[in-house]
TORKOL-4160 file (C-alpha; in steps of 0.2 Angstrom, whole numbers, padded with zeros to 4 digits, m for minus):
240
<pt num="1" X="0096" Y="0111" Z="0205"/>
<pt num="2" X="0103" Y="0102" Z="0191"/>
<pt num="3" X="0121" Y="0103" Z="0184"/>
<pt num="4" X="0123" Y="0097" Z="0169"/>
<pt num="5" X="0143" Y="0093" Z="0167"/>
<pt num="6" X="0151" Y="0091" Z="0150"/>
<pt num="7" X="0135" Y="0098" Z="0142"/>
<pt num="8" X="0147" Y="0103" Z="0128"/>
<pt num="9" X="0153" Y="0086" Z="0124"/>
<pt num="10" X="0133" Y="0082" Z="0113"/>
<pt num="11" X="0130" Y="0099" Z="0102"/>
<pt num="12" X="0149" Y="0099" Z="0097"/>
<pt num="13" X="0150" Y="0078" Z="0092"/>
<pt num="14" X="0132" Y="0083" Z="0083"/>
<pt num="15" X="0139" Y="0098" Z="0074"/>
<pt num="16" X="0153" Y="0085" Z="0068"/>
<pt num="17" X="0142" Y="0073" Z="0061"/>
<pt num="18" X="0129" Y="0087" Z="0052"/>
<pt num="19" X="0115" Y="0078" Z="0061"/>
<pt num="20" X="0096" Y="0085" Z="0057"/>
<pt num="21" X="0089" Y="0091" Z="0073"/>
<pt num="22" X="0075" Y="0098" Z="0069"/>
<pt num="23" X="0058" Y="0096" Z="0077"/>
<pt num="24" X="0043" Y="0088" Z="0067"/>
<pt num="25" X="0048" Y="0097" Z="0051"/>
<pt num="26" X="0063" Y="0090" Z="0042"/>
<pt num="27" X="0062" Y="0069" Z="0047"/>
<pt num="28" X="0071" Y="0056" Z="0037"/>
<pt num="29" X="0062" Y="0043" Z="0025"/>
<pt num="30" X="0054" Y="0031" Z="0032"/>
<pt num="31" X="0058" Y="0012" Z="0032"/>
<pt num="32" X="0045" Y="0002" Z="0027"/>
<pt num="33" X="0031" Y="m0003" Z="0037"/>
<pt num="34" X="0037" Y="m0023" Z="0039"/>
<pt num="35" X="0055" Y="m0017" Z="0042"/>
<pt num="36" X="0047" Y="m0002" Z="0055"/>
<pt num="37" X="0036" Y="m0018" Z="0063"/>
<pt num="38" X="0052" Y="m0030" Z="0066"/>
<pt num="39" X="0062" Y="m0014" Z="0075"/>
<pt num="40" X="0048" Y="m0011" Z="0088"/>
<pt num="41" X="0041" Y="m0030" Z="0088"/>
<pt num="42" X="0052" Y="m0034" Z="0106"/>
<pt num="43" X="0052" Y="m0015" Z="0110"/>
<pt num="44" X="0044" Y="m0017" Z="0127"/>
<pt num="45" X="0045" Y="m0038" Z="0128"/>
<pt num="46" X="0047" Y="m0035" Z="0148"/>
<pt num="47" X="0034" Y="m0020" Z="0149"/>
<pt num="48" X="0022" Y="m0030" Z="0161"/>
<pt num="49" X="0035" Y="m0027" Z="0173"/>
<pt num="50" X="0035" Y="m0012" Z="0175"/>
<pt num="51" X="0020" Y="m0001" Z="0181"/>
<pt num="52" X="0010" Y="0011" Z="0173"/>
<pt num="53" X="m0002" Y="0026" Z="0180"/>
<pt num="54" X="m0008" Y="0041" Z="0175"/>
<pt num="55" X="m0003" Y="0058" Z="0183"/>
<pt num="56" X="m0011" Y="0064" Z="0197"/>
<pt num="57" X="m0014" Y="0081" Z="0188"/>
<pt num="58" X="m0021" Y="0070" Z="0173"/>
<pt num="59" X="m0011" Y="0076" Z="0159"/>
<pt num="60" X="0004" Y="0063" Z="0158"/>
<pt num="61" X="0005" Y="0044" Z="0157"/>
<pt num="62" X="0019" Y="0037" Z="0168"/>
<pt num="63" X="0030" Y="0022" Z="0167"/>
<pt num="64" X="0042" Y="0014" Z="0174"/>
<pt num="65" X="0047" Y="0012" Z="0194"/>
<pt num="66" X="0041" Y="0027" Z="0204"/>
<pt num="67" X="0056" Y="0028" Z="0215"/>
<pt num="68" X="0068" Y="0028" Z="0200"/>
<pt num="69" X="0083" Y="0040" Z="0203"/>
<pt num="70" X="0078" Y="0050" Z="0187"/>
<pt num="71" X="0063" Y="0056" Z="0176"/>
<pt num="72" X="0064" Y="0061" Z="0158"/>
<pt num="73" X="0049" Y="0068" Z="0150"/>
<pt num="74" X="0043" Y="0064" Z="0133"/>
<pt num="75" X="0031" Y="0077" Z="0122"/>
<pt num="76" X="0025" Y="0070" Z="0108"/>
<pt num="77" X="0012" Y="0070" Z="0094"/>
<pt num="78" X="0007" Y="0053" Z="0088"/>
<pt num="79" X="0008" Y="0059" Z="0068"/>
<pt num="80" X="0022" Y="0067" Z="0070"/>
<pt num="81" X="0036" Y="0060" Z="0060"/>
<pt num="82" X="0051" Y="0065" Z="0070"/>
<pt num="83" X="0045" Y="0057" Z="0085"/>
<pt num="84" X="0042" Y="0040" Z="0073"/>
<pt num="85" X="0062" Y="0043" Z="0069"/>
<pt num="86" X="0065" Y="0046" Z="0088"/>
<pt num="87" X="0057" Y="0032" Z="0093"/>
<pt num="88" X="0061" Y="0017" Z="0079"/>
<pt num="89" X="0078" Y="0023" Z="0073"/>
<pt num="90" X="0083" Y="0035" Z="0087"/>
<pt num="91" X="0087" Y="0033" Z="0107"/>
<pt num="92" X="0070" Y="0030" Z="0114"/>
<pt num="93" X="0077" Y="0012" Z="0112"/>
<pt num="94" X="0091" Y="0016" Z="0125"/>
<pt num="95" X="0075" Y="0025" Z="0136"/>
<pt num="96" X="0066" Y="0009" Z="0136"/>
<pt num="97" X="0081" Y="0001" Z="0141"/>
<pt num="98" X="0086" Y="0012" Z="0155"/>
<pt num="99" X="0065" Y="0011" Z="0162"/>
<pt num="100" X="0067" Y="m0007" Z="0161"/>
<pt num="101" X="0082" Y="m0008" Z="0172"/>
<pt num="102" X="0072" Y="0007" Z="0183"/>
<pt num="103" X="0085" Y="0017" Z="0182"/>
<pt num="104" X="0073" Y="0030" Z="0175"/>
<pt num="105" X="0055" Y="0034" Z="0175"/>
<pt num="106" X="0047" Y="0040" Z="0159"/>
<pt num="107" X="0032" Y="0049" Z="0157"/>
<pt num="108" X="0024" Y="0055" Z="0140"/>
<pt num="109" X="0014" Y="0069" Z="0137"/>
<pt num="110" X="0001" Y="0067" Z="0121"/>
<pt num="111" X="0001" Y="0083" Z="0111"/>
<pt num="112" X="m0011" Y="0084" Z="0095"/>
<pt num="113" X="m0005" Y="0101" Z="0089"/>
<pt num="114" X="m0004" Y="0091" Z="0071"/>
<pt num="115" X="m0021" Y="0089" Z="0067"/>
<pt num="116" X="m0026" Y="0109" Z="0068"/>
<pt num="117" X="m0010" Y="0112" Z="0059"/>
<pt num="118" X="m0012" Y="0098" Z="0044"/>
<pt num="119" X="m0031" Y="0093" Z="0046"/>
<pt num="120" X="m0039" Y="0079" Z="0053"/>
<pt num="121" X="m0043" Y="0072" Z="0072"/>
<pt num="122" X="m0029" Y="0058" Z="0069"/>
<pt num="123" X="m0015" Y="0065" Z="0085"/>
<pt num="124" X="m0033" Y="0066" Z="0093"/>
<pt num="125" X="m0039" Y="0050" Z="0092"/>
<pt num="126" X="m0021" Y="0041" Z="0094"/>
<pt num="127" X="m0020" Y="0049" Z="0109"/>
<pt num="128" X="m0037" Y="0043" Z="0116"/>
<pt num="129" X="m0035" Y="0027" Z="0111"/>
<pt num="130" X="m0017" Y="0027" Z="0122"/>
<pt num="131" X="m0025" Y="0033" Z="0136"/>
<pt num="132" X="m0038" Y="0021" Z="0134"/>
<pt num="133" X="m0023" Y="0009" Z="0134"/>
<pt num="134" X="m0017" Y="0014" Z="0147"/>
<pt num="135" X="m0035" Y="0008" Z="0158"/>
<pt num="136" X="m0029" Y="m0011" Z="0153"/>
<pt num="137" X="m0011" Y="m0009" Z="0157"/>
<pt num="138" X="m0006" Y="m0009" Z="0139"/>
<pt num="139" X="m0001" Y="0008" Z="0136"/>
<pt num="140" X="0019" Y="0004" Z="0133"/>
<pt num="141" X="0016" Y="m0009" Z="0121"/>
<pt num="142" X="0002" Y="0000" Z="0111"/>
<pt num="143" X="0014" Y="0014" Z="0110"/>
<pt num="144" X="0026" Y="0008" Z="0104"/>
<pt num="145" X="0017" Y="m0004" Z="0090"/>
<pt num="146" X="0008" Y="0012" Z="0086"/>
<pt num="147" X="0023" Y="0022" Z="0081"/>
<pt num="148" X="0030" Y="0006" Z="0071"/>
<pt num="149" X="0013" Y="0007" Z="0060"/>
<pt num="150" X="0014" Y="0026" Z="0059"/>
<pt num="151" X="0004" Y="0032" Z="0045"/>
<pt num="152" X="0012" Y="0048" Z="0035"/>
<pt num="153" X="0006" Y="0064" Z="0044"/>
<pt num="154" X="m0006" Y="0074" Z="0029"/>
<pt num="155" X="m0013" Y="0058" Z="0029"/>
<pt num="156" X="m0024" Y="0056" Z="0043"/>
<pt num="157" X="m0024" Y="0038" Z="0045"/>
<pt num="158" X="m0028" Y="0037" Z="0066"/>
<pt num="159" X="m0043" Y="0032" Z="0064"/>
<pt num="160" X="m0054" Y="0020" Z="0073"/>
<pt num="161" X="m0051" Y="0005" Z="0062"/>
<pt num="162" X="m0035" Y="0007" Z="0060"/>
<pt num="163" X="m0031" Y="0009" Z="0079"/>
<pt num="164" X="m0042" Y="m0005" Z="0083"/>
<pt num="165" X="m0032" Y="m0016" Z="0070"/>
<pt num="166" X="m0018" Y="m0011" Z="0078"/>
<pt num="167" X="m0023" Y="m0015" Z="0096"/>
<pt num="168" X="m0026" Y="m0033" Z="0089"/>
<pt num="169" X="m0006" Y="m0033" Z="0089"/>
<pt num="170" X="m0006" Y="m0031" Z="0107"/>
<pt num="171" X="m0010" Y="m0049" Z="0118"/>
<pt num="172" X="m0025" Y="m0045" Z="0128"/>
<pt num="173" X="m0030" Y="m0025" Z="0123"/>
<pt num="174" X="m0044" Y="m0027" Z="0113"/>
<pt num="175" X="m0061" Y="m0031" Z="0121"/>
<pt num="176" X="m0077" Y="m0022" Z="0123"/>
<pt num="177" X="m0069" Y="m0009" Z="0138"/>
<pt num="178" X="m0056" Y="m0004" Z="0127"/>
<pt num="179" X="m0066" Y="m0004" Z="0110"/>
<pt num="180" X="m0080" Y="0008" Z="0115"/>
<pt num="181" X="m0068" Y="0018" Z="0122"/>
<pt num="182" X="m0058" Y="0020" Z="0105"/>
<pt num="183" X="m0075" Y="0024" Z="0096"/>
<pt num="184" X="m0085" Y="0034" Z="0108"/>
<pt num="185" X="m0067" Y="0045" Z="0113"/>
<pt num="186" X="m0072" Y="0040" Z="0130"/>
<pt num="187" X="m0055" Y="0050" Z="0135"/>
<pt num="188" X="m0058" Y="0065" Z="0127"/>
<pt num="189" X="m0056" Y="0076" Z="0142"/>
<pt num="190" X="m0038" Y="0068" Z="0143"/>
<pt num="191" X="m0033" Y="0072" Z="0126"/>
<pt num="192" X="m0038" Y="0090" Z="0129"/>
<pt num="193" X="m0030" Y="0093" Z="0146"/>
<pt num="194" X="m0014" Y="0084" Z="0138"/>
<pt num="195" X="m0012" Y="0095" Z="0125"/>
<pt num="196" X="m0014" Y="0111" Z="0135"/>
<pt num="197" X="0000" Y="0104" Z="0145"/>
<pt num="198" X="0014" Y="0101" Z="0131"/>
<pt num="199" X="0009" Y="0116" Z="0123"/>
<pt num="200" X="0013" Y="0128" Z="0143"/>
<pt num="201" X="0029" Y="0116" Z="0144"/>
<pt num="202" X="0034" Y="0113" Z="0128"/>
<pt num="203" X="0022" Y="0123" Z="0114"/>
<pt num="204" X="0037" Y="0132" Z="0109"/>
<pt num="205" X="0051" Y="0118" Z="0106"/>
<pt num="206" X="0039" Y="0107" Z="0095"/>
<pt num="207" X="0040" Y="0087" Z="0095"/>
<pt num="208" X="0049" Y="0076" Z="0103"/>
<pt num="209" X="0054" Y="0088" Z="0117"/>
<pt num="210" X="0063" Y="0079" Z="0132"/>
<pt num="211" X="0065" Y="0086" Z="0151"/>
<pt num="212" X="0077" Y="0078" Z="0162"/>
<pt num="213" X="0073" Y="0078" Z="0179"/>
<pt num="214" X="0062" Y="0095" Z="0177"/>
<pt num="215" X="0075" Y="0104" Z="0164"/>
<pt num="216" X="0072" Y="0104" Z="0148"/>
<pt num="217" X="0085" Y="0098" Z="0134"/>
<pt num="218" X="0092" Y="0114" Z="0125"/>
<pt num="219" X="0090" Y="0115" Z="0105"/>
<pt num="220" X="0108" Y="0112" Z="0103"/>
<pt num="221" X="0105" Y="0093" Z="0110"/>
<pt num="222" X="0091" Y="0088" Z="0102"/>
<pt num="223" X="0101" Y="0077" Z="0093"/>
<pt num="224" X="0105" Y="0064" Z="0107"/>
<pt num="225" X="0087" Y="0060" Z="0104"/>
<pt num="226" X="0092" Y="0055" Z="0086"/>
<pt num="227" X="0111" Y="0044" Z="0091"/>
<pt num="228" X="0107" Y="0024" Z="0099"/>
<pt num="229" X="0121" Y="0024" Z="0115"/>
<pt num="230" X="0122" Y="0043" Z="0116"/>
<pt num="231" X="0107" Y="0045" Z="0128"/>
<pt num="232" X="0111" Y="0036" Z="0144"/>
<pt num="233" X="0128" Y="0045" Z="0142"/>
<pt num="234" X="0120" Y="0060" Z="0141"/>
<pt num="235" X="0107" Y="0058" Z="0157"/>
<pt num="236" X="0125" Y="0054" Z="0165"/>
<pt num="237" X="0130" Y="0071" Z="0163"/>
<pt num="238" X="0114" Y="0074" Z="0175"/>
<pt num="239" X="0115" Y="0076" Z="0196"/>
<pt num="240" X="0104" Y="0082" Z="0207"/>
């Protein structure tokens, strides 16, 4: 079992500094797109280093070094503009870190609970297209070049075009494998079995949601996803 020691130590610093920890519903502006772009340009520069599989159950994408120490997983819905805030301006940049250095192994799960709630197929399809990604070992790149393009959420702008355009961002994605795949939602299966398992796990914590080594972070620290430096203090706190 999991002790978490000094688990005070987040939610009190939070309440000091009158952080927003909300999930999906409240997210701060957005910086523009070319500014979004620089952020995540180098987000993953080292990312052919590490490995990339899916799960063997075939609802999570995994990376990072499978006899890492710990796991944190990720729920998120590719519209969803608190994860954009999570992972551009928030601690996701200390994740990456931390999986490049295989002190941790990160697996994502897709949800696509935005598109019945605003309209559209657009959580769908991004998350196809990842998985699709993920058959050419580009899943961690695409990711990350797919949040720093983020459209706005009513907007629905996860489509094929736009998805392919922004694979043309990523060295070696595109090609015919990876290009049917996006258009025909060759991974729809995926994108079904994903979102079934956020919302058993997750469904009632919204996006981003975090476990840490099976337990999931309370409401009270969501905002450690939201701080750069707090997060690797924070998995610290974590022993087995």
């Amino acid at each position: 079992m999991q002790v978490r020691r000094g688990a005070w130590l987040v939610p009190v610093a939070l309440a000091m500094l009158g952080l927003s920890v909300s999930a999906c519903t409240n997210p701060r502006a957005k910086e523009p797109i070319s500014q979004r772009s620089t952020m995540a340009r180098s987000a993953y520069t080292s990312a052919d280093e590490l490995p990339e599989k899916l799960s063997e159950d075939g609802t999570t994408i995994v990376v990072g070094d499978p006899q890492a120490p710990m796991v944190v997983r990720l729920y998120e819905d590719m519209r969803c503009p608190v994860c954009e805030e999570f992972e551009l301006q928030g601690s996701s940049t200390d994740l990456r870190g931390l999986t490049l250095k295989r002190e941790v192994r990160t697996e994502y799960v897709l949800a696509s609970f935005l598109d019945d709630r605003v309209g559209g197929n657009g959580s769908k399809k991004a998350a196809n297209a990842l998985r699709a990604a993920l058959a050419q070992g580009k899943f961690a790149q695409y990711h990350a070049v797919l949040f720093a393009n983020q459209p706005e959420e009513v907007v629905d702008g996860y489509n094929d075009e736009f998805l392919l355009r922004m694979a043309s961002q990523v060295p070696g994605l595109r090609g015919p494998a990876f290009d049917s795949s996006v258009k025909e939602m060759k991974y729809a299966a995926f994108v079904t079995a994903a979102q079934k398992s956020y919302h058993a796990s997750a469904g009632n914590r919204g996006t981003p949601s975090m476990d840490v080594n099976g337990r999931p972070v309370p409401d009270d620290e969501r905002g450690v996803f939201f701080v750069r430096g707090w997060l690797e203090t924070y998995l610290d706190s974590y022993e087995s």
